[in-house]
Every structure is written in structure tokens, then in C-alpha cells.
C-alpha positions in Angstrom: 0.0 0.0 0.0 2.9 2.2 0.7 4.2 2.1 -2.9 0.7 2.6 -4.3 0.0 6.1 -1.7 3.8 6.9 -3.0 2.3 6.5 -6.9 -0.7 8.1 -6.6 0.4 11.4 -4.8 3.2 11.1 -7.8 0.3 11.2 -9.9 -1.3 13.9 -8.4 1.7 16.5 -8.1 1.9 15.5 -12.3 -1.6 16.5 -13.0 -2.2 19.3 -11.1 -1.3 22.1 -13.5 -3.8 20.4 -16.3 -6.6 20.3 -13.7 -5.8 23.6 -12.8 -6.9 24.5 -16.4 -9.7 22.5 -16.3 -10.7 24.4 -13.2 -10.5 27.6 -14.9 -12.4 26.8 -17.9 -15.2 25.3 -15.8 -14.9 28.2 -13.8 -14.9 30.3 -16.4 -18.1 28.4 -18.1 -20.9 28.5 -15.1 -24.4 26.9 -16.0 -27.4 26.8 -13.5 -29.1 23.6 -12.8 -29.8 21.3 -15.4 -28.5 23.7 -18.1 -24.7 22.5 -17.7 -24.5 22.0 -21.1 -20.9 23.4 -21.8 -19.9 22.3 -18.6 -20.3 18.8 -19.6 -19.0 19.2 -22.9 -15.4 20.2 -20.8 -16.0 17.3 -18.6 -16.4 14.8 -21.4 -13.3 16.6 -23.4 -11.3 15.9 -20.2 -12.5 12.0 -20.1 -11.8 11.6 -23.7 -8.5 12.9 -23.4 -8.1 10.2 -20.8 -9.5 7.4 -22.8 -11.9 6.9 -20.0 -15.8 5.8 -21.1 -18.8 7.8 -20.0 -22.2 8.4 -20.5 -24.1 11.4 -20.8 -27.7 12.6 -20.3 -28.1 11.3 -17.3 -30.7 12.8 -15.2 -30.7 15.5 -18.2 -27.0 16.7 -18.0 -24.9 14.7 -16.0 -22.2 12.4 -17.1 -21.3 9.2 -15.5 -17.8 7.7 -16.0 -16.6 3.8 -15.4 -13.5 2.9 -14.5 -13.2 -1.2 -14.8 -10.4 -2.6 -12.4 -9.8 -6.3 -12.8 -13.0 -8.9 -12.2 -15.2 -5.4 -12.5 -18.4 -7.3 -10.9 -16.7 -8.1 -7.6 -17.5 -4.8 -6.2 -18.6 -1.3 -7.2 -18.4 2.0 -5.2 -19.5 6.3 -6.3 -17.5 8.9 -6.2 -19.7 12.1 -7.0 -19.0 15.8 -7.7 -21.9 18.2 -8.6 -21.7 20.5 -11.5 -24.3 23.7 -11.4 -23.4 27.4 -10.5 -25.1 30.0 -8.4 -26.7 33.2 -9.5 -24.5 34.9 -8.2 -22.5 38.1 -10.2 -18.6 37.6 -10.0 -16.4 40.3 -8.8 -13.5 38.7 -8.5 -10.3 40.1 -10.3 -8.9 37.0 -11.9 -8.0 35.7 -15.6 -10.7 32.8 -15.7 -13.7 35.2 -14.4 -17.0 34.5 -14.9 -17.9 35.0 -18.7 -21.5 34.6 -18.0 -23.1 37.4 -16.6 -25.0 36.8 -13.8 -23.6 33.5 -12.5 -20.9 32.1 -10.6 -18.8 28.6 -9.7 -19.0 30.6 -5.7 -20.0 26.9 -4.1 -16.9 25.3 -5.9 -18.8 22.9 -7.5 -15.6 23.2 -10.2 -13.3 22.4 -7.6 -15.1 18.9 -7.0 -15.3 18.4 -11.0 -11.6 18.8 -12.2 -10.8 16.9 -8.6 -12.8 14.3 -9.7 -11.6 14.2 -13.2 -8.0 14.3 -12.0 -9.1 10.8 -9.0 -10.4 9.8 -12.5 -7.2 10.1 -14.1 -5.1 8.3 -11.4 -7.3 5.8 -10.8 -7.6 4.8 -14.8 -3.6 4.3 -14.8 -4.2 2.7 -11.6 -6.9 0.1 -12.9 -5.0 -3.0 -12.5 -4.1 -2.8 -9.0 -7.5 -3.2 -7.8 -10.5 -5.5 -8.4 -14.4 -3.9 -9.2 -15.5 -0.6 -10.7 -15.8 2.8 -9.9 -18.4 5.1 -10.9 -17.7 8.5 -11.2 -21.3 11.1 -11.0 -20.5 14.1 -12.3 -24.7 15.2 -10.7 -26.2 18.0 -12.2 -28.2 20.5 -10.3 -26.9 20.5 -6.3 -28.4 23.6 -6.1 -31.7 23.7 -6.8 -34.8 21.4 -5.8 -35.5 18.4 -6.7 -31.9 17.6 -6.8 -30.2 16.1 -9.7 -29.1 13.3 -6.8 -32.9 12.4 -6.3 -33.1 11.9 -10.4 -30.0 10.3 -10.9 -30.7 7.2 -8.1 -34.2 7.1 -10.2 -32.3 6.8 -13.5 -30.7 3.7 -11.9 -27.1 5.1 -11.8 -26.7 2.7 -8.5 -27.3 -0.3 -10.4 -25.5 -2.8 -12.7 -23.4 -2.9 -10.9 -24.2 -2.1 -7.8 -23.1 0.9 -5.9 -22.0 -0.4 -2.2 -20.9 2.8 -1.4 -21.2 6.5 -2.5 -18.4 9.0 -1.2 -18.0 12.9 -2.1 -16.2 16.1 -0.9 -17.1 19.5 -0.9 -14.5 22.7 -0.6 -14.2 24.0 3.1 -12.9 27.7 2.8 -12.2 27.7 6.6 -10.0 24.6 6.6 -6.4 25.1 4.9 -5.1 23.2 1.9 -3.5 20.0 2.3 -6.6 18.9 5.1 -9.7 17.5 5.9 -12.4 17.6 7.4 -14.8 15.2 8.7 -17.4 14.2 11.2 -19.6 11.2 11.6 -23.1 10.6 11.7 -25.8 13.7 11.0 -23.5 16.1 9.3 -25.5 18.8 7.3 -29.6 19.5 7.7 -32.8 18.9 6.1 -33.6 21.5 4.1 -37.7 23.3 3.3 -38.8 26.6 1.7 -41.5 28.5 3.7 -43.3 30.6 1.8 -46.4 32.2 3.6 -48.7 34.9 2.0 -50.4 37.4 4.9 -53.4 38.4 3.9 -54.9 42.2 4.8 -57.1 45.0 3.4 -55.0 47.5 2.4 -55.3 51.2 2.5 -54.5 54.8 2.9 -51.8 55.0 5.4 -52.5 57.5 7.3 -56.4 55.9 8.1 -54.8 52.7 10.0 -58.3 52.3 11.3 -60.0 51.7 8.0 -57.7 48.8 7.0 -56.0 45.4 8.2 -52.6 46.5 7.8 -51.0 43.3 6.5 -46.8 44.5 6.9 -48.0 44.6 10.8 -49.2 41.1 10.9 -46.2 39.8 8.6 -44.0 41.6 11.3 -45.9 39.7 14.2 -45.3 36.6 12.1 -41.8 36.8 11.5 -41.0 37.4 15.1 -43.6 34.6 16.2 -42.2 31.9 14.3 -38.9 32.2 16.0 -40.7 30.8 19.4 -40.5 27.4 16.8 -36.5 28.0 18.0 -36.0 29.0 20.8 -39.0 27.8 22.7 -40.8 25.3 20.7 -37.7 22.6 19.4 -36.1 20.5 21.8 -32.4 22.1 22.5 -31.4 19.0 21.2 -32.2 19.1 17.9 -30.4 21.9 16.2 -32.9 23.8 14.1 -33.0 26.8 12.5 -35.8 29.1 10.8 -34.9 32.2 8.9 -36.6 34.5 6.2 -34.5 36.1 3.7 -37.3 37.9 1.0 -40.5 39.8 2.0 -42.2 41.8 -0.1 -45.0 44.3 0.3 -45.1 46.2 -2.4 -47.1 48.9 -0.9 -45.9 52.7 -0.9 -44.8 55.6 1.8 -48.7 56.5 2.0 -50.3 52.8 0.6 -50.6 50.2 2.9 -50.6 47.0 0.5 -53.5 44.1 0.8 -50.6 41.2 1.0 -47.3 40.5 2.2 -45.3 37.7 0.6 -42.8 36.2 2.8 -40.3 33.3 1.7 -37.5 31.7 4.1 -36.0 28.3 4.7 -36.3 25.5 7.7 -33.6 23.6 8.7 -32.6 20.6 11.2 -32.0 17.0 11.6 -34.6 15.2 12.7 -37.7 13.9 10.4 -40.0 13.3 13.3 -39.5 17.2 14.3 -39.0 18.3 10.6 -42.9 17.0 9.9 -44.2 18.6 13.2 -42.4 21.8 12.7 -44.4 22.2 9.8 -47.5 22.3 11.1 -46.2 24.5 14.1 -45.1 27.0 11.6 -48.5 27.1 9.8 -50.4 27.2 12.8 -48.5 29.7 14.3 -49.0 31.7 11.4 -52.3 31.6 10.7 -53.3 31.5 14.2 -51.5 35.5 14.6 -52.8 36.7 10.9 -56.6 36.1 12.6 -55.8 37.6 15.9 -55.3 40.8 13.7 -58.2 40.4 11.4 -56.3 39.2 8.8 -55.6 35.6 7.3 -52.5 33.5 6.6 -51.8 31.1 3.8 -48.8 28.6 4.2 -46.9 26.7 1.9 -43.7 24.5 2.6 -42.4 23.0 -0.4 -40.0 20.1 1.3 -36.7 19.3 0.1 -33.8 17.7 0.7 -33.2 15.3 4.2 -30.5 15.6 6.6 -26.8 14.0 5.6 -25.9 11.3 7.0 -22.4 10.2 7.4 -22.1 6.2 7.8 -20.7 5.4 10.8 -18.6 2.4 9.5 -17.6 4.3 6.5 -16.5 7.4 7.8 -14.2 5.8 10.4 -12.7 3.9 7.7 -12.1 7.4 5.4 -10.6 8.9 7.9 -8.2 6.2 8.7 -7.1 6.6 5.3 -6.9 10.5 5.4 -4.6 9.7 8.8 -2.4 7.5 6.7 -2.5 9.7 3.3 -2.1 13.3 4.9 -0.9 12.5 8.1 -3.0 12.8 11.7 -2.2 16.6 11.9 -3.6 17.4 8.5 -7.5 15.1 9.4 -9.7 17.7 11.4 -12.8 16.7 13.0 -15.8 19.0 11.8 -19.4 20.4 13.5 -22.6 19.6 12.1 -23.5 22.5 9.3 -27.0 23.2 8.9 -25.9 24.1 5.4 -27.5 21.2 2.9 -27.0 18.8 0.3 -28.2 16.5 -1.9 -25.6 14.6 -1.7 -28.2 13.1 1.5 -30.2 11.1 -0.8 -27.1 9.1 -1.3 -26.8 8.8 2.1 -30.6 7.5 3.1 -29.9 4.8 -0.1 -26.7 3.4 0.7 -23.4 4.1 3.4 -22.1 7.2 2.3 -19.6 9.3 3.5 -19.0 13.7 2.6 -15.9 15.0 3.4 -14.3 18.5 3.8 -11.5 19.3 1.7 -9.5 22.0 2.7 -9.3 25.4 0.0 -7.5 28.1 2.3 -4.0 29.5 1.6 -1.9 29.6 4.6 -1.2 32.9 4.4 -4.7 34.1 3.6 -6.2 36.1 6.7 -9.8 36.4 5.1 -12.3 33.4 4.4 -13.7 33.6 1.3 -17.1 32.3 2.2 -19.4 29.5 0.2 -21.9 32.0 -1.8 -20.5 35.0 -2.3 -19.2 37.4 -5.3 -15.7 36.9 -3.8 -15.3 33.3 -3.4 -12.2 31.6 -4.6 -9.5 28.5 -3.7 -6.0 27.9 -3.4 -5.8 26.0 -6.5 -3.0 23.8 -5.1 -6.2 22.1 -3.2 -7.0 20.2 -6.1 -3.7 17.8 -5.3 -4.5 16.8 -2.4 -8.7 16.9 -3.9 -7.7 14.3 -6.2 -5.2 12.4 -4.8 -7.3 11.5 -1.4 -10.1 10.6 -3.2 -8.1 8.0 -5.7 -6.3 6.9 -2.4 -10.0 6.4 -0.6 -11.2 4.8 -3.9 -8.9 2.6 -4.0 -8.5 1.6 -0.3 -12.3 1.0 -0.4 -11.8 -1.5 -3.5 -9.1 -3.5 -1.4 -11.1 -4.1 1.4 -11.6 -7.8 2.4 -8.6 -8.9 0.6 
């Protein structure tokens, strides 16, 4: 095993400057969910250069590559990167900017794609030192609901062979390169849009008394709901409830006759998760009629909590101890962030890992989601390598 870690971080130190450019063009290239059109066109270029097969048009625009070791059926495991952008309007300074306007690689969905294509590379010229396949997902749409995760286990990309395992990684701008990060068990949250419509009779301002003023009761509601938190939840079960868009449209002297309000629920715990949502409408609706007014609710679920296999994730980080060395393996909170990545998880062990995107020197995290967002390239070595190295310890087990 020694000679083989000693190969593959060869391999990845080789590669590193032509995944580098394959970063840039996908970062260059973002396309919103389902639309990553171009985006797989670089993926498959990349592939093709390799000589490794694929298949496209899975779940509309993913790609899915195989990688055959010797006696492929013995055992099959998933490695997955996801592949859409944000809406999100670059402003960083940099040679491979954003050339579509309006949208932006600031999750580093094109960090997990070129690491994946360059674990693809390695393990290709790796194939006959270990026994089964690997499927690689390149997923489309991460970002928006229903997933391109839910679609893709629908389109049967777990089968024939059969996936035993699915493992992934996702950039951590807080953790330096050349670590990890990991954490067992529940790691990220459910996920639900709240979007509630307060109902009024709108008005001249300045007569309060003649109307229902529907911005009052929205207000009331807002500051209600957080009693789901901080009073409601068991302190247990992490939970958050937040709005982020509320709109009135009304005018300095115009009181409006709705209020549309639109924010996101988040925690770990399905038996909670299903009763949160009738707190939250009740809550709701039960404030709009103490103020005359009326409340209509809708919570459009989406994507479970993450779960980390117990088994699986011990194992990885084993192998991150033994590939980076214990100093460079950091153990990780629960983030109420989300993924779905989770349906993986609720189908068969899984494990999502942390790879580390922070220069040493750099004082300011660039954080997920924002205009600004942006890696120490050099990430992608240790991106690609660990996740060959895991591939391939995961094929080898039981021998």
C-alpha cells in the first residue's frame, strides 16, 4: 500500500497544473441547474483525453464515467461531484472570471469536478491494482430542488453494478489546503422553503383604522415563528428558521393588501422536521386572525438531513490519517448548510468529506456563496489524490 499512496500522490503533483486549467475553464463556463451544457462538454473533453468511457444525459446533464479494475463485478463503489453554479454576479479580479453574466462557480462545484476528473485520471492508470468498478457522477443540479441526486438514483445510476458505497467532498474555505475535514453521523440538515402569504385589506396609510394592515401582521409573524426555536424545538435538535425575501409592495402613504414572505427550515430530525411544519402554519395563521387578517402557508420540502455512515466514515478517515498525516484530518461540527448529496446517504453508506481550499497565508475566508469566493488552487492535489487513495482503499477491502 505504501508504494501505491507513494504513486498516486506522484500522480497527483503530475496533473495538477492540467486540472488547474480545467478548473479555470469550468470556472470560467458557469451553468445553472440542469442547463450544464458546456460544462459537460469540458467534462467529457477531459474523459476523452483520458480514454476513459462515460455516459451522458443522465438525469438530463450529468455524465457518469466507469472505470473497470480487474473482475469489475466483484464490487462497485460512487465517487460524486456536482456541476451547477449560483446566480451569483462575480467580482472577483482573476484571468478565468465569470464570462456569464450573472452566475458564478462561488460553491466550488468546479473544484469537486476537475478533482474528480483528476481521482479519475489516477485511478484509470491505476486500474489494475485493484478489483471492481468505480463510478464516477458528475450530478447536475446540487443547487436547486429536486436535486439532480434524487433523479439520478431514479435513473438507476446505483445499479449494474451495484453501488456499495457513495463517497463525495465539498470545498471548506475555513479549513487550509493539504486537510480535511470530517465528522460522523448527521453532518448537514434537512432542508424546506417557507413561503407564507399574509393576507390584509390595504389602504391609505394615514387611516390605520380603516384597514387590516397586512406588513403589521407579517411583522408579528416573523417574530412569532422564532418561538418554533427558541422555545418550541427540543435544544437537542439543532434547528433553524430564517426568512431572507419579504415583499409588500405597498408605498410611503399605501398600505398593500398582501405580504409575501419566503425563508428556509432547517434541522436533523424527520419526526421534528414533519411537526415543525404544522407549528409553523399554525403559528401563522393563528397571529394573521388575531389581527383580522388571514395567513396562507406553503412549505415546499426538500432535501433530508446528511448522513455520514458510521462504519464508512471511520474507515475514510483512517485513510486521510495514513494519506495526509494525523495533523492534516480535522474533526468537523454539524452544518446546517445542505446537500443533496443526502439522498445518497438515506440509499446506501455514504460518506461527505471536507477538503480543505485556504491558503496559509490568507487572513480572510472567502465564504461559500459569495461574489468573492475563490480556492488555493493547489487544493486540487490533495482533492484528487485522497479521493483516488480512498477509492482505491475502499476496493481492497476484504482482501
Amino acid at each position: 500500500m505504501d508504494t501505491l499512496k507513494l504513486k498516486i500522490q506522484e500522480l497527483s503533483n503530475q496533473y495538477l497544473t492540467d486540472i488547474i486549467s480545467v478548473r479555470r475553464q469550468l470556472h470560467a463556463n458557469p451553468e445553472l441547474a440542469f442547463n450544464e451544457v458546456v460544462t459537460g462538454d469540458i467534462i467529457c473533453a477531459a474523459l476523452d483525453k483520458a480514454h476513459i468511457p462515460y455516459k451522458r444525459g443522465i438525469a438530463k446533464t450529468g455524465v457518469v464515467a466507469i472505470i473497470e479494475g480487474r473482475n469489475p463485478e466483484k464490487k462497485s463503489i460512487g465517487l460524486r461531484a456536482d456541476m451547477d453554479a449560483l446566480q451569483i454576479t462575480e467580482k472577483n479580479h482573476v484571468d478565468y472570471c465569470s464570462k456569464n453574466e450573472g452566475k458564478m462557480h462561488a460553491c466550488g462545484h468546479d473544484v469537486h469536478m476537475a478533482s474528480l476528473i483528476g481521482a479519475a485520471k489516477i485511478l484509470y492508470s491505476l486500474k489494475d491494482s485493484f478489483e471492481g468498478t468505480i463510478k464516477l457522477l458528475f450530478q447536475p443540479s446540487e443547487e436547486k430542488y429536486p436535486g439532480g441526486a434524487l433523479l439520478m438514483i431514479k435513473e438507476g445510476v446505483l445499479d449494474n453494478p451495484t453501488v456499495t458505497n457513495m463517497i463525495g467532498q465539498h470545498v471548506h474555505p475555513g479549513i487550509e489546503v493539504g486537510k480535511i475535514g470530517v465528522k460522523s453521523g448527521k453532518s448537514m440538515a434537512s432542508t424546506d422553503e417557507v413561503y407564507i402569504t399574509v393576507k390584509g385589506k390595504g389602504g391609505h396609510a394615514a387611516t390605520p383604522e380603516l384597514n387590516v394592515d397586512p406588513i403589521v401582521i407579517a411583522a408579528h409573524v416573523v417574530i412569532g415563528l422564532q418561538q418554533l426555536v427558541s422555545r418550541i424545538a427540543t435544544p437537542t435538535i439543532p434547528t433553524v428558521l430564517s426568512f431572507g425575501r419579504i415583499v409588500a409592495n405597498g408605498k410611503t402613504n399605501v398600505i398593500p393588501d398582501e405580504v409575501f414572505m419566503e425563508g428556509t427550515l432547517r434541522t436533523v430530525d424527520e419526526n421534528w422536521r414533519t411537526e415543525a411544519h404544522k407549528r409553523i402554519a399554525q403559528i401563522a395563521e393563528n397571529i394573521a386572525a388575531a389581527f383580522n387578517g388571514s395567513c396562507e402557508v406553503f412549505i415546499d420540502r426538500g432535501y433530508p438531513y446528511l448522513l455520514n455512515d458510521d462504519a464508512l466514515t471511520a474507515r475514510i478517515k483512517n485513510y486521510a490519517n495514513d494519506y495526509l498525516g494525523t495533523s492534516n484530518v480535522v474533526d468537523i461540527d454539524l452544518r446546517m448548510t445542505a446537500e443533496d448529496f443526502a439522498y445518497y446517504s438515506h440509499t446506501i453508506p455514504s460518506c461527505f468529506y471536507r477538503l480543505g481550499v485556504k491558503a496559509p497565508t490568507q487572513a480572510e475566508i472567502l465564504n461559500l456563496h459569495t461574489a468573492n469566493f475563490n480556492v488555493d488552487e493547489s487544493c486540487m492535489e490533495t482533492g484528487m489524490g485522497f479521493m483516488a487513495w480512498v477509492a482505491v482503499r475502499e476496493m481492497g477491502r476484504g482482501e
